[in-house]
C-alpha positions as a Python dict, from the first residue, in 0.01 Angstrom:
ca = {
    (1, 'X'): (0, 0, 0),
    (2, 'X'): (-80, 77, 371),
    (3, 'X'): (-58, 477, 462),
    (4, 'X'): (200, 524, 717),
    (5, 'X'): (60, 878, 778),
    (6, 'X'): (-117, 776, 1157),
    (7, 'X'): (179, 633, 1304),
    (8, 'X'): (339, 916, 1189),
    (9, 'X'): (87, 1148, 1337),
    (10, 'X'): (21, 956, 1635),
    (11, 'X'): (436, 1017, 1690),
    (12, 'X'): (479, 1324, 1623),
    (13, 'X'): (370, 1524, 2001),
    (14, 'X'): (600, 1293, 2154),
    (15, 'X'): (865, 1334, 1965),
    (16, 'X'): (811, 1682, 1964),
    (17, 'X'): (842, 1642, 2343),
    (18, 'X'): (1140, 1494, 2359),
    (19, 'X'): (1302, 1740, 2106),
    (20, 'X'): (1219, 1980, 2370),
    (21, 'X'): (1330, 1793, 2680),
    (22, 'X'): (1677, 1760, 2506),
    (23, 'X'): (1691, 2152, 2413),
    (24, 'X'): (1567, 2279, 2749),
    (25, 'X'): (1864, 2005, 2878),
    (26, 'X'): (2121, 2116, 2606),
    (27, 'X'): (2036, 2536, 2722),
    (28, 'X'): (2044, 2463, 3107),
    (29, 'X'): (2392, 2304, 3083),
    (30, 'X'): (2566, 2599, 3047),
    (31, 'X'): (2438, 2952, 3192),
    (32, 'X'): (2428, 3225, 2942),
    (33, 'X'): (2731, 3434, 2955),
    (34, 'X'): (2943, 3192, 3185),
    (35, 'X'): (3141, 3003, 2931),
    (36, 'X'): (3447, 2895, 3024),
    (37, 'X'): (3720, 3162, 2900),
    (38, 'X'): (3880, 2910, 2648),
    (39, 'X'): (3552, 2945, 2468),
    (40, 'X'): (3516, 3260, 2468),
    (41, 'X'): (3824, 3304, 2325),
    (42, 'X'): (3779, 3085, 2055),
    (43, 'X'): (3505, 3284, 1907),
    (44, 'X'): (3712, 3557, 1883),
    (45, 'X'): (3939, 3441, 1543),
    (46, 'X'): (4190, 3686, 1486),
    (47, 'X'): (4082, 3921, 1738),
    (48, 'X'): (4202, 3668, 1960),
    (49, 'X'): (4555, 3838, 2022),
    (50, 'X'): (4460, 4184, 1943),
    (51, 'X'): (4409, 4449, 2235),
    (52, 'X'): (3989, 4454, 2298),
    (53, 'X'): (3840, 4746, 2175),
    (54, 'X'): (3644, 4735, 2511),
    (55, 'X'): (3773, 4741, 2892),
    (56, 'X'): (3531, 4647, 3115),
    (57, 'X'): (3471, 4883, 3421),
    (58, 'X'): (3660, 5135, 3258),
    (59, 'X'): (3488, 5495, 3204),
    (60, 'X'): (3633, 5585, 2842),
    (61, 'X'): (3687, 5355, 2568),
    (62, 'X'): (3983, 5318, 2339),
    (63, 'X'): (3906, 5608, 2066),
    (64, 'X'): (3808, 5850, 2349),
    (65, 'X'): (3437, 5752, 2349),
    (66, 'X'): (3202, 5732, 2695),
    (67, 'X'): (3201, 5354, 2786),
    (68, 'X'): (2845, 5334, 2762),
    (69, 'X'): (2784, 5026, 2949),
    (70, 'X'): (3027, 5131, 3266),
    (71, 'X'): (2718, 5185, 3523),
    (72, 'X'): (2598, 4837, 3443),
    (73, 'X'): (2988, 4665, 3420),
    (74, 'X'): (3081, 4796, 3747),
    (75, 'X'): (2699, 4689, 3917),
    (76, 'X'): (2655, 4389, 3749),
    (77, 'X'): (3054, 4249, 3726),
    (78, 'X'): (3054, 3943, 3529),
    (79, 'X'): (2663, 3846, 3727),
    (80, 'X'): (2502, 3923, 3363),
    (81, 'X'): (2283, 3629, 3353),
    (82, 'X'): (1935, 3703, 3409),
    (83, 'X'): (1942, 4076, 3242),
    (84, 'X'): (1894, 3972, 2902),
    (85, 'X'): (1570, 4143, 2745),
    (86, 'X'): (1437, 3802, 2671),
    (87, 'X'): (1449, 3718, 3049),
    (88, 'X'): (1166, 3670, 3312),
    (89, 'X'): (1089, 3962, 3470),
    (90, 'X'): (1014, 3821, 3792),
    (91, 'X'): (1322, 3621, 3802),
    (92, 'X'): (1501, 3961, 3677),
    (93, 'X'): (1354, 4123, 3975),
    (94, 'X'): (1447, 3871, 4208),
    (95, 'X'): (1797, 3900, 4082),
    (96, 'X'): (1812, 4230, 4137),
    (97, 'X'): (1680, 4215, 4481),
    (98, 'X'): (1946, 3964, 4570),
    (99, 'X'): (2213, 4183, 4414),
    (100, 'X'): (2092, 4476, 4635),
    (101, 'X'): (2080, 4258, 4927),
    (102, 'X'): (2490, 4220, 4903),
    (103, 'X'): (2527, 4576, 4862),
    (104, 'X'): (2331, 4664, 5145),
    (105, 'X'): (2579, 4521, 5385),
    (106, 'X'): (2446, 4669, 5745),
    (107, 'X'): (2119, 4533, 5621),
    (108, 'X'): (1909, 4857, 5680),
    (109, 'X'): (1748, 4815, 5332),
    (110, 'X'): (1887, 5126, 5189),
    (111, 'X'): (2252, 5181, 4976),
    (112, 'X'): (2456, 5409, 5114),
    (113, 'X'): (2735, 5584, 4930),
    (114, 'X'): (2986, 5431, 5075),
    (115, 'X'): (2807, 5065, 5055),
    (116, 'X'): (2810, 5101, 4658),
    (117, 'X'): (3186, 5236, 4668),
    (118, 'X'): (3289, 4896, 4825),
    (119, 'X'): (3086, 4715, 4579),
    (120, 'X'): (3189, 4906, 4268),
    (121, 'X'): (3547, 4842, 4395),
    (122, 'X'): (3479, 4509, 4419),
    (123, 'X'): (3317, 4444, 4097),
    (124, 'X'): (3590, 4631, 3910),
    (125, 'X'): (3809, 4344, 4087),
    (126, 'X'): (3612, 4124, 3902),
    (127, 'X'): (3676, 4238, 3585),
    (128, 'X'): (3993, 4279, 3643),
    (129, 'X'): (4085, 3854, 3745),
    (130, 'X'): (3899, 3788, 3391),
    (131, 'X'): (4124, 4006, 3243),
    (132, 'X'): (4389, 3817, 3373),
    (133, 'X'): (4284, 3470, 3247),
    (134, 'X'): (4187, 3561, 2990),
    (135, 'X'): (4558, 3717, 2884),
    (136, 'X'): (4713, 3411, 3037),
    (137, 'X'): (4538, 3202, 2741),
    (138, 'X'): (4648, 3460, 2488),
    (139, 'X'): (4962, 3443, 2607),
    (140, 'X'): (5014, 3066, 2559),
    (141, 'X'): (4921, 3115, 2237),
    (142, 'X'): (5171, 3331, 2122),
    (143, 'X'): (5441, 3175, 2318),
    (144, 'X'): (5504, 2854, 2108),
    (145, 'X'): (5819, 2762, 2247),
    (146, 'X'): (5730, 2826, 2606),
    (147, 'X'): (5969, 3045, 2721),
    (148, 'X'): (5788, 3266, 2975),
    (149, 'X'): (5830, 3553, 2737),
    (150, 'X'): (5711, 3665, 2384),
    (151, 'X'): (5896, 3880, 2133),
    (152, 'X'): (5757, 4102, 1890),
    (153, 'X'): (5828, 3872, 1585),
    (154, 'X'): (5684, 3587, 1787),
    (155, 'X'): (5361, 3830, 1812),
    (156, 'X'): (5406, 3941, 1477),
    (157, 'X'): (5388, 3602, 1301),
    (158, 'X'): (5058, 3495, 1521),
    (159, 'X'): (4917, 3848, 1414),
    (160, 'X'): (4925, 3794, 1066),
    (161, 'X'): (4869, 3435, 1029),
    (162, 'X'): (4535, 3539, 1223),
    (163, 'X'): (4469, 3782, 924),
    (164, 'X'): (4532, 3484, 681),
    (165, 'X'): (4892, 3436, 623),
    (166, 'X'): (5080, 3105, 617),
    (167, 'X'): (5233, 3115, 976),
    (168, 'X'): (5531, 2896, 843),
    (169, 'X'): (5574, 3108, 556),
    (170, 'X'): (5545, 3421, 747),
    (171, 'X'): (5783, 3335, 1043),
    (172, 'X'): (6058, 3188, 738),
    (173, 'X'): (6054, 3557, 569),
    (174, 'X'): (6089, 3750, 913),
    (175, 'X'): (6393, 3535, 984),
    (176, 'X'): (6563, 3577, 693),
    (177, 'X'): (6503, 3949, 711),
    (178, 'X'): (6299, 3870, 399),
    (179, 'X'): (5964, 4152, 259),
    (180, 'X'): (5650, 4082, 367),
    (181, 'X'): (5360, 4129, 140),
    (182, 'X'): (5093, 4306, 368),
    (183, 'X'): (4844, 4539, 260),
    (184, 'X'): (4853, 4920, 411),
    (185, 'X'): (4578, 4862, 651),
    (186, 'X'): (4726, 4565, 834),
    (187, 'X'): (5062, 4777, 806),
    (188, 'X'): (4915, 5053, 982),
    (189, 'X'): (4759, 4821, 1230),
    (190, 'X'): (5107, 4653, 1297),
    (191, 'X'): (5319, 5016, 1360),
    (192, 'X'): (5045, 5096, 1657),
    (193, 'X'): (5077, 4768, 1775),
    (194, 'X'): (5468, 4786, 1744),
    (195, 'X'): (5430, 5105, 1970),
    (196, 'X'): (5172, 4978, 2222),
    (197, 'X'): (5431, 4692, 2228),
    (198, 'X'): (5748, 4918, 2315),
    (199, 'X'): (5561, 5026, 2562),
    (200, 'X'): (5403, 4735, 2748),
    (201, 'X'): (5810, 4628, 2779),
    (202, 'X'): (5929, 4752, 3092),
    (203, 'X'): (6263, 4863, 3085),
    (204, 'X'): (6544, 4746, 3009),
    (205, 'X'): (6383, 4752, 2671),
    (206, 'X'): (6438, 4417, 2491),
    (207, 'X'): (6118, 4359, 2284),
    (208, 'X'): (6064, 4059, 2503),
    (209, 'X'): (5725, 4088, 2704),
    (210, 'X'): (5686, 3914, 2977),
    (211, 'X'): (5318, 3728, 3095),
    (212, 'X'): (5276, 4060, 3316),
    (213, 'X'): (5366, 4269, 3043),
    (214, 'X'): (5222, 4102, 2775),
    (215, 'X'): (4865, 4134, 3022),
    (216, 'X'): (4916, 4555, 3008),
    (217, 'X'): (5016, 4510, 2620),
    (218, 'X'): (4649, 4362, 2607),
    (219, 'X'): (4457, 4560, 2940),
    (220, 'X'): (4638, 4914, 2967),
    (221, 'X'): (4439, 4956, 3297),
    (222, 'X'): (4690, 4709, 3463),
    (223, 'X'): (4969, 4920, 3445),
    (224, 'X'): (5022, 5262, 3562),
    (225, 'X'): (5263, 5335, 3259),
    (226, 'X'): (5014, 5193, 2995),
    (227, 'X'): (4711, 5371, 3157),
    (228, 'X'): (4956, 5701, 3088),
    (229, 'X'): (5026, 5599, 2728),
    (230, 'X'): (4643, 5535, 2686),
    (231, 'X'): (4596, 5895, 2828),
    (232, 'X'): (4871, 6076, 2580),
    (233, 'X'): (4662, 5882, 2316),
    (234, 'X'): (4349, 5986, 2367),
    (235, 'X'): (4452, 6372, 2424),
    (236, 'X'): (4651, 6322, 2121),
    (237, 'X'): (4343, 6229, 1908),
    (238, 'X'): (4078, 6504, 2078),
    (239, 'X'): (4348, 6782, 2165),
    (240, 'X'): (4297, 7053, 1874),
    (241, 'X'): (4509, 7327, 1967),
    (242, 'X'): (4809, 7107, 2073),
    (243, 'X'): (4834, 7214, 2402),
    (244, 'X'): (4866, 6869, 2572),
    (245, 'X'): (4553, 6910, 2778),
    (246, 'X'): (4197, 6917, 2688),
    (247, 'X'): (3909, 7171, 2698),
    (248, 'X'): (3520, 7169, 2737),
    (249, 'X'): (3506, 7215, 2351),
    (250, 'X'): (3742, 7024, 2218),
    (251, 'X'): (3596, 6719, 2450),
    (252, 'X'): (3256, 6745, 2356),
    (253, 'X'): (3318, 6808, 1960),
    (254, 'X'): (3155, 6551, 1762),
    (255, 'X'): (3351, 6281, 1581),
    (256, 'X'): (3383, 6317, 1225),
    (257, 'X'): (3061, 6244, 1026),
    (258, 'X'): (2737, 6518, 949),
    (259, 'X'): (2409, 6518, 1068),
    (260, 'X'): (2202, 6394, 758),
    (261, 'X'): (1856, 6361, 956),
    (262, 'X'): (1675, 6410, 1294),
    (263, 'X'): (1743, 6096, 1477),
    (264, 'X'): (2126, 6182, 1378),
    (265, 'X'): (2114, 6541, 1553),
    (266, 'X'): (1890, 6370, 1843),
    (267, 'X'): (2232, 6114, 1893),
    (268, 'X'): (2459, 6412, 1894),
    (269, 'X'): (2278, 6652, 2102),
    (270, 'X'): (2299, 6345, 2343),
    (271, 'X'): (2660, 6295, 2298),
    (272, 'X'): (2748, 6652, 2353),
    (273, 'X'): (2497, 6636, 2693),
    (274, 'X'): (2664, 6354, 2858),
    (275, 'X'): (3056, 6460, 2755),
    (276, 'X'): (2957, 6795, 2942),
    (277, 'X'): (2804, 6634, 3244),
    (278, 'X'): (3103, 6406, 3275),
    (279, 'X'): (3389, 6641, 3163),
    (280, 'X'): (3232, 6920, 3402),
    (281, 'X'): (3117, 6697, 3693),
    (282, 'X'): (3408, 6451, 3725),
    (283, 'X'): (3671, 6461, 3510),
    (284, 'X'): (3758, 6799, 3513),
    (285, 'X'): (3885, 6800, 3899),
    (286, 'X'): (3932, 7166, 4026),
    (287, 'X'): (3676, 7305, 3803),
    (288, 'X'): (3898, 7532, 3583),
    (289, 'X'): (3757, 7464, 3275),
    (290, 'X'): (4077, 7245, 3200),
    (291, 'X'): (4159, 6852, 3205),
    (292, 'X'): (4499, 6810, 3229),
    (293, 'X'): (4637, 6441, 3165),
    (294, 'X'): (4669, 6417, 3554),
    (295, 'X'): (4301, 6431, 3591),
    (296, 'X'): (4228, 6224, 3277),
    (297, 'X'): (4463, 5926, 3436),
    (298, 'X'): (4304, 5964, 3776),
    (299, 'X'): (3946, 6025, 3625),
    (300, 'X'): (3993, 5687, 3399),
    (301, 'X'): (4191, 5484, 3646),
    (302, 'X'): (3942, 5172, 3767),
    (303, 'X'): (4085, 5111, 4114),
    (304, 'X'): (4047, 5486, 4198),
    (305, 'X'): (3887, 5483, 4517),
    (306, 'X'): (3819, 5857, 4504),
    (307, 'X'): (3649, 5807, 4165),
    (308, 'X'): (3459, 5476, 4285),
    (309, 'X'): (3318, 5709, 4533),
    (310, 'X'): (3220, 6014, 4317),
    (311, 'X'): (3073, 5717, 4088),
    (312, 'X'): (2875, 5600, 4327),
    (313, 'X'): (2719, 5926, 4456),
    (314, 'X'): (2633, 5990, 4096),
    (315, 'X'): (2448, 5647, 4056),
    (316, 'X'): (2277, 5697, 4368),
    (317, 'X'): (2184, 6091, 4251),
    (318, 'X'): (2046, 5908, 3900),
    (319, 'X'): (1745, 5718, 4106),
    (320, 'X'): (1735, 5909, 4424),
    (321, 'X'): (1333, 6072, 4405),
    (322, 'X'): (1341, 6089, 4768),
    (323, 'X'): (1630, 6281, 4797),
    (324, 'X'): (1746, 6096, 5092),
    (325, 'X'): (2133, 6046, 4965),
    (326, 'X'): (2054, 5685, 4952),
    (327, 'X'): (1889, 5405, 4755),
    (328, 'X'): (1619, 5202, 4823),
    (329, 'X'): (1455, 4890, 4666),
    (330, 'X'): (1207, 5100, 4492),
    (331, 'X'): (1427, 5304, 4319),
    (332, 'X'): (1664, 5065, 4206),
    (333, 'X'): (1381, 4829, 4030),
    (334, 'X'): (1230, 5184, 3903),
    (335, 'X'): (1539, 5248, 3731),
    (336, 'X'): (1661, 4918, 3654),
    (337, 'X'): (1742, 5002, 3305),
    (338, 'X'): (2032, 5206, 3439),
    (339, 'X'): (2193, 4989, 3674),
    (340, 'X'): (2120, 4629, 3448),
    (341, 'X'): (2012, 4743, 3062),
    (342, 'X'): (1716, 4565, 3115),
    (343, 'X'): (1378, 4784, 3181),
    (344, 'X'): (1149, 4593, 3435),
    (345, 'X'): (773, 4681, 3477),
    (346, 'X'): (557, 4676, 3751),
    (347, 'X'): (818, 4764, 4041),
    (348, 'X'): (634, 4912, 4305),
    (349, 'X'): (382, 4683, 4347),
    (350, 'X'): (641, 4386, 4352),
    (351, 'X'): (942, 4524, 4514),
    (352, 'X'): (828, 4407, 4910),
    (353, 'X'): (780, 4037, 4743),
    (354, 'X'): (1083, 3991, 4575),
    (355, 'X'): (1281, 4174, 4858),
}
């Protein structure tokens, strides 16, 4: 019997080749993080027509928490690609330079306070037109008969067929006015909706949400009157003494949980550091010690100009070792891990190259 083994060997580097020509073809089709928003949503199962946990460009989360990620969000918009900690360096630095480049409008190679108020502004813009496609798929989704508007038991019976219910059987018991068997947790999670719901829907109250409403049923930050319910929600979780307004203490108190070993004190000595820095530097207003809901809504509203600006003298103040109010290329690759996520060496030396 003849050995097949050297064809196979002599084979096997070009097929190998190949294998990789078609990956490296497959990878470069689509850029990382730029998939179309249908796919995106997709992934998402049954989170798919649930609120996000996460707003983009917005300073506090959901449950009262810093947004950890704002400084990068409202830098980078949706230009993420190229900041993962697998990328080049180089071509991270040369992104970076480019991104500094548009910031630096007047072209005198240094960011000015203003400069990066305009460009926060603008990136929060960003954030905000994905928001907006993205609810316009959502809301096709839960509008089966295609209406223009959505009511609760039309959300209701997407909501739990997400979480594994027969949709038909679902939507045949809520029209009959028939029990639903739902366990308490998904019971719970439909009364907050319910009330996020009566208040996305404008008034006349009817239960029916419109595509605009439905988008601040989903994104809060769109609307002025679900920003303010946001606001009454957090206060209403953090405010201790029930005075509808929130104090140094009672803002920097640590969720609920114990310390059980050094790295767990080191994360909430830094959680009670930064909640003081922002609570005492720009939330709390006129410095009285007190954030009322006022300042909370301004403090946490994205298309604050006011705030964009105090934001951006902060950013600037984070890599500023020249003390010269401004930024320069030097700085920003120095502390690229603060405007990006992504930490990248040997700046000085390469910063008048890649500029």
């Amino acid at each position: 019997m003849v050995s097949r083994q050297p064809l196979l060997c002599s084979w096997t580097p070009h097929c190998l080749w190949l294998l990789g020509v078609i990956l490296l073809m497959d990878a470069s089709a689509r850029p990382a993080n730029h998939s179309s928003v249908r796919e995106r949503m997709g992934t998402r199962e049954e989170n798919e027509i649930l609120p996000p946990d996460h707003l983009n460009g917005v300073k506090l989360e959901m449950d009262g928490h810093l947004n950890k990620d704002f400084h990068q969000e409202v830098f980078l918009g949706k230009d993420t690609d190229g900041f993962e900690e697998d990328a080049e360096p180089r071509r991270s630095r040369r992104k970076l330079m480019v991104i500094f480049s548009k910031v630096d409008v007047n072209t005198d190679r240094r960011i000015s306070a203003k400069e990066m108020q305009h460009w926060i502004m603008e990136k929060t813009a960003e954030h905000f037109q994905e928001a907006i496609a993205e609810s316009k798929v959502h809301f096709q989704a839960v509008d089966p008969d295609g209406d223009g508007h959505v009511s609760w038991d039309e959300y209701k019976v997407k909501f739990l067929a997400s979480k594994g219910h027969n949709e038909r059987e679902v939507a045949e018991k809520i029209k009959n006015n028939e029990e639903l068997k739902i366990d308490e947790e998904t019971q719970e999670v439909l009364e907050n909706l319910k009330d996020r719901w009566y208040q996305a829907d404008k008034p006349p109250s009817d239960l029916l949400l419109t595509e605009e409403e439905f988008l601040s049923f989903l994104h809060p930050e769109h609307s002025r009157g679900m920003l303010q319910f946001m606001v009454r929600e957090i206060v209403r979780d953090l405010d201790q003494d029930g005075d509808k307004q929130l104090s140094l203490p009672e803002f920097i108190s640590l969720p609920v949980g114990t310390v059980e070993n050094q790295q767990g004190q080191d994360m909430d000595d830094s959680w009670v550091r930064d909640r003081k820095k922002e609570f005492e530097e720009l939330i709390d207003a006129d410095h009285n010690g007190i954030v009322t809901m006022a300042e909370l809504e301004d403090y946490m509203d994205p298309m604050n100009e006011y705030n964009a600006l105090n934001e951006a003298k902060q950013m600037i103040a984070i890599a500023d070792e020249n003390q010269n109010h401004h930024l320069e290329p030097e700085e920003v690759l120095k502390y690229s891990e603060f405007f990006t996520g992504s930490k990248l060496m040997d700046y000085a030396r390469n910063v008048h190259e890649e500029f």
